[in-house]
C-alpha positions in Angstrom: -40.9 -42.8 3.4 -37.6 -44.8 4.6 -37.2 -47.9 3.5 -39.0 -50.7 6.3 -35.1 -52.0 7.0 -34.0 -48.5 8.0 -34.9 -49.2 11.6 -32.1 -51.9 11.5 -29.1 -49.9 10.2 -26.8 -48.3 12.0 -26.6 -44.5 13.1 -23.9 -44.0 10.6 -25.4 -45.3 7.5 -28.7 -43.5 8.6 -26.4 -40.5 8.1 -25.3 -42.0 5.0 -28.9 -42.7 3.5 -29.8 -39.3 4.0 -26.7 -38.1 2.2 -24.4 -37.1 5.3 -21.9 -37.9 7.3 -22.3 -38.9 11.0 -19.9 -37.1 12.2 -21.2 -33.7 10.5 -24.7 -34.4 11.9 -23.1 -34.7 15.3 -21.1 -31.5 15.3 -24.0 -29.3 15.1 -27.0 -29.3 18.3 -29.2 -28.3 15.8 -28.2 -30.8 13.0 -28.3 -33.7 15.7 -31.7 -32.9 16.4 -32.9 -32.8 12.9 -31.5 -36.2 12.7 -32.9 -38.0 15.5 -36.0 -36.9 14.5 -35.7 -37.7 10.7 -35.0 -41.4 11.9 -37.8 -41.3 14.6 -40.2 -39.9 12.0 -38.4 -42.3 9.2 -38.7 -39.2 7.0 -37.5 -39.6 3.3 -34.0 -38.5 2.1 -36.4 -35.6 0.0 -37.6 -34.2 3.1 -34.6 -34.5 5.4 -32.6 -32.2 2.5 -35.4 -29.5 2.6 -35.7 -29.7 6.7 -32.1 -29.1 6.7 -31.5 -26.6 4.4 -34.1 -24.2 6.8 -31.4 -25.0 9.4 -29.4 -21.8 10.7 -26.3 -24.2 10.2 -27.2 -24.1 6.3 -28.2 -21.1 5.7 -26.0 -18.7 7.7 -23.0 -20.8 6.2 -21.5 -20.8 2.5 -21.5 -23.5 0.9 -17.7 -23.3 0.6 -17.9 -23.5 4.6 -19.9 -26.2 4.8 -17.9 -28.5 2.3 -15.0 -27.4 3.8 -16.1 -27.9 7.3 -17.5 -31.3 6.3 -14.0 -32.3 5.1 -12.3 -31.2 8.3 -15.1 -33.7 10.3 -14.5 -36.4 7.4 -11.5 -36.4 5.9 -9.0 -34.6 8.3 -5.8 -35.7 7.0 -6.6 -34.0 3.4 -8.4 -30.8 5.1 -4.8 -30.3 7.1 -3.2 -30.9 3.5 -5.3 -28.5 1.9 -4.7 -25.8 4.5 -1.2 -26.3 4.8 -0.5 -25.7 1.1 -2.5 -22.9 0.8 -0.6 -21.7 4.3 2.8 -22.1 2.3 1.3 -20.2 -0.5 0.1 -17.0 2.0 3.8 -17.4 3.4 4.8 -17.0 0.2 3.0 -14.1 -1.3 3.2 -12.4 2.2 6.5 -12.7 2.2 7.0 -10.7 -1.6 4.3 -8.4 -0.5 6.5 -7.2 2.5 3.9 -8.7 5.3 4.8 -9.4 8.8 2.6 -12.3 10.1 3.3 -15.0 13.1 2.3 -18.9 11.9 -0.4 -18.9 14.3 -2.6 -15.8 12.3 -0.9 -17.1 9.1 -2.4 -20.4 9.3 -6.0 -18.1 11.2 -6.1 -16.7 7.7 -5.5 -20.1 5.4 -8.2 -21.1 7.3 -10.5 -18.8 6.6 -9.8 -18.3 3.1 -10.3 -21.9 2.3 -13.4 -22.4 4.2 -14.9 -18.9 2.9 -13.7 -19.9 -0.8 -11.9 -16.6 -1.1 -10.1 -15.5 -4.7 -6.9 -14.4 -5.1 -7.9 -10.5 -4.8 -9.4 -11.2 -1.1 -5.9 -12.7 -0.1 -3.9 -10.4 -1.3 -5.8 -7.7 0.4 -6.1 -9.0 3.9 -2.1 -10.2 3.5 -1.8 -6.6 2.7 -3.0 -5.1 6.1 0.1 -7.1 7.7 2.3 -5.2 5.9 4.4 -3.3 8.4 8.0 -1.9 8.8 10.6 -4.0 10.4 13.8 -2.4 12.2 11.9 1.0 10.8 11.9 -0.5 7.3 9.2 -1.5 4.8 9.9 -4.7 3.2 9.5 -6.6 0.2 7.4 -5.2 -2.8 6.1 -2.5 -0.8 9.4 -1.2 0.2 10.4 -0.8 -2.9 6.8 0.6 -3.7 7.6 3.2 -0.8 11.0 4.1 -2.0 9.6 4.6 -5.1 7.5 7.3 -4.3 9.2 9.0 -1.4 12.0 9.3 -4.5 9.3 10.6 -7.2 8.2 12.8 -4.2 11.4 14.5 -3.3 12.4 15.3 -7.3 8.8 17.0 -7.2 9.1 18.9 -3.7 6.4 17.3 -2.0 6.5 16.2 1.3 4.4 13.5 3.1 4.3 11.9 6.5 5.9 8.8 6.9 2.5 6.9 7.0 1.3 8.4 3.8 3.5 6.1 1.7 3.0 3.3 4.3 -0.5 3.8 3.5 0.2 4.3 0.0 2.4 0.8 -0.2 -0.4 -0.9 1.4 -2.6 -0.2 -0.9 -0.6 -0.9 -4.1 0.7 -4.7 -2.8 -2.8 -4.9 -1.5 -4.4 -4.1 -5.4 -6.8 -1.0 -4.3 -4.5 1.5 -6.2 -1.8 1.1 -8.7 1.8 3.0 -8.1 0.8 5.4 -10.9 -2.3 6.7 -9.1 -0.3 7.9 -6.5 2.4 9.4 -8.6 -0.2 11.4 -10.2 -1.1 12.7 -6.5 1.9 13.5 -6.2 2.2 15.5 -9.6 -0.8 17.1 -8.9 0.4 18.5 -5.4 3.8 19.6 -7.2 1.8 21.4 -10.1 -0.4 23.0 -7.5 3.2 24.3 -5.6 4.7 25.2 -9.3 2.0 27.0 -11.3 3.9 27.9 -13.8 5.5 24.8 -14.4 2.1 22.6 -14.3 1.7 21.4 -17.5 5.8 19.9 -17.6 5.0 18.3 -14.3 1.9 16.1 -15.3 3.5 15.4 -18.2 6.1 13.5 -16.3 9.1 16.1 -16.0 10.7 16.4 -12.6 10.7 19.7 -10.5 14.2 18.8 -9.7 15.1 19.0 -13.5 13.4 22.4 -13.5 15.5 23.8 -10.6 18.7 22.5 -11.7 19.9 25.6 -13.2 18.7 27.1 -9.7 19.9 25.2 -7.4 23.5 24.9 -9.3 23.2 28.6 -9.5 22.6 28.9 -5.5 25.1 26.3 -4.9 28.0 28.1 -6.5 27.2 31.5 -5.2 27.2 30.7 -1.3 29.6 27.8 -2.0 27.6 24.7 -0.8 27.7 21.1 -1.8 25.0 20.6 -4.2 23.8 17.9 -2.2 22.9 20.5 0.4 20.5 22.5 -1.8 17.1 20.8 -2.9 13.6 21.8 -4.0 12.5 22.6 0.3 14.9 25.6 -0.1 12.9 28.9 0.8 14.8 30.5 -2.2 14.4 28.0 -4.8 11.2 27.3 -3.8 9.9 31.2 -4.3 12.0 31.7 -7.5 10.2 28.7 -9.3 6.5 29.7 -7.6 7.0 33.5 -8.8 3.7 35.5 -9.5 4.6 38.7 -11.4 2.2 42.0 -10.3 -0.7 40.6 -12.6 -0.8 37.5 -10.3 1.0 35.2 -13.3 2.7 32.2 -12.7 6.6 32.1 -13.9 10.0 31.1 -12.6 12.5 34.2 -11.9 15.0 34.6 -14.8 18.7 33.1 -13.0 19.4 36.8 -12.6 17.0 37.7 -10.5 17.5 34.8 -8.4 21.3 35.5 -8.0 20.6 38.7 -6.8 18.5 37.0 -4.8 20.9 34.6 -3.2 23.6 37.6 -2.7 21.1 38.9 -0.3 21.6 35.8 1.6 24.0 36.7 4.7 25.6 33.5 4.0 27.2 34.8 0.7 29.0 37.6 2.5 31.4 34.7 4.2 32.6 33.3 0.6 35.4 33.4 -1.5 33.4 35.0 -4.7 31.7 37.2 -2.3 35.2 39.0 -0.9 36.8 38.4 -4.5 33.6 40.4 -6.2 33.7 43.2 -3.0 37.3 43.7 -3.5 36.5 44.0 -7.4 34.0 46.7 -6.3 35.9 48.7 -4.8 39.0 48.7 -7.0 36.5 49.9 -9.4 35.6 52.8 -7.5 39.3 53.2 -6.1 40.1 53.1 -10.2 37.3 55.5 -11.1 39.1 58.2 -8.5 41.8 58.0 -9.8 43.7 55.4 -7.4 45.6 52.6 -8.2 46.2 49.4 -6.1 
């Protein structure tokens, strides 16, 4: 039972007696009902705490809610404080992570994660899904995550959509993958294009350095910029994903593959093309007995 001088105190230290604040009791319908009739009833601290904790206010909130909530009602001044550090931390991290977020769902999102007592994993993963190009640019750590693999993927022949490594970003910033995972995708996809070459990729060696001698090869033959010649070449491409008669995997030997390119109509238009004609037929001219 309350004590016989409760009927003389005040609403507020009513609230207080049965370990609450006023203005917490008051926030809630259900709460302020509770209370009028723990004080009409003159129930005992004991039983208010169980009556309350069968509430739907109790138990549908955390108890990281509810203090958290109860500071806002209490204490406003270090509830704004609280959330406006932890906003300038969020604007900090989202701002390494490459996220693009207005203060108004910046602060949304403080909020929540201080009155739902979330850890530093659940932050970084919901700053994560604001991760977004600006001007057609990824920024931040997962631009350079991006980079990084459409790089990796390029030296390896692989090609992906444009959301792929957005994708791919957001999930390495956001902690469900590492970098690494999806560099071994990628190395998978290449081995898979490069049979024969399979065990060099997952071990960490480039297609690119593979098809150097290839592409070098190609590029001198139909006179090209070297620049111009990379691993989505129909030519270098089928010379390094060769299957002999038996069906095994292996690269064409350079010779093959420059009689390969000098079946390219292309090669007819260059210098070495003419100069090697012309040696051609001087040969002939030479073998009959005609000199130039």
């Amino acid at each position: 039972m309350a004590t016989p001088a409760q009927d003389t105190l005040s609403a507020s230290e009513l609230a207080e007696q049965y370990g609450w604040a006023q203005a917490v009791l008051n926030s809630d319908a259900e709460l302020n009902r509770l209370f009028r009739e723990a004080v009409k009833g003159q129930w005992s601290p004991e039983r208010f705490t169980a009556k309350l904790r069968a509430t739907n206010w109790y138990r549908k909130n955390s108890e990281s809610w509810r203090q958290a909530e109860t500071q806002r009602l209490t204490d406003p001044k270090t509830y704004q404080a609280n959330i406006d550090n932890l906003m300038a931390e969020m604007r900090a991290q989202a701002t390494a992570m490459g996220a693009q977020m207005s203060d108004d769902k910046l602060r949304w999102r403080a909020e929540q994660a201080y009155k739902l007592g979330w850890g530093q994993q659940q932050i970084t993963t919901t700053l994560a899904a604001y991760v977004k190009a600006k001007d057609g640019v990824l920024q931040g750590a997962a631009g350079q995550t991006a980079e990084q693999l459409r790089q990796i993927a390029y030296a390896n022949g692989v090609r992906y959509q444009d959301s792929w490594f957005v994708n791919a970003a957001k999930a390495v910033v956001g902690g469900q993958r590492t970098a690494d995972d999806f560099v071994a995708d990628i190395r998978n996809q290449a081995a898979s294009a490069f049979p024969a070459f399979r065990d060099q990729i997952k071990a960490g060696l480039d297609v690119a350095e593979i098809a150097s001698p290839y592409r070098q090869t190609m590029s001198a033959l139909l006179e090209l910029n070297d620049a111009d010649v990379d691993l989505f070449d129909p030519r270098i491409r089928k010379a390094l994903s060769y299957r002999d008669k038996d069906g095994t995997a292996r690269a064409k030997s350079l010779w093959e593959f420059e009689n390969e390119v000098r079946k390219d109509r292309r090669w007819l238009q260059t210098n070495n093309a003419r100069e090697s004609l012309m040696g051609t037929a001087q040969a002939v001219l030479d073998r009959w007995g005609f000199r130039g």
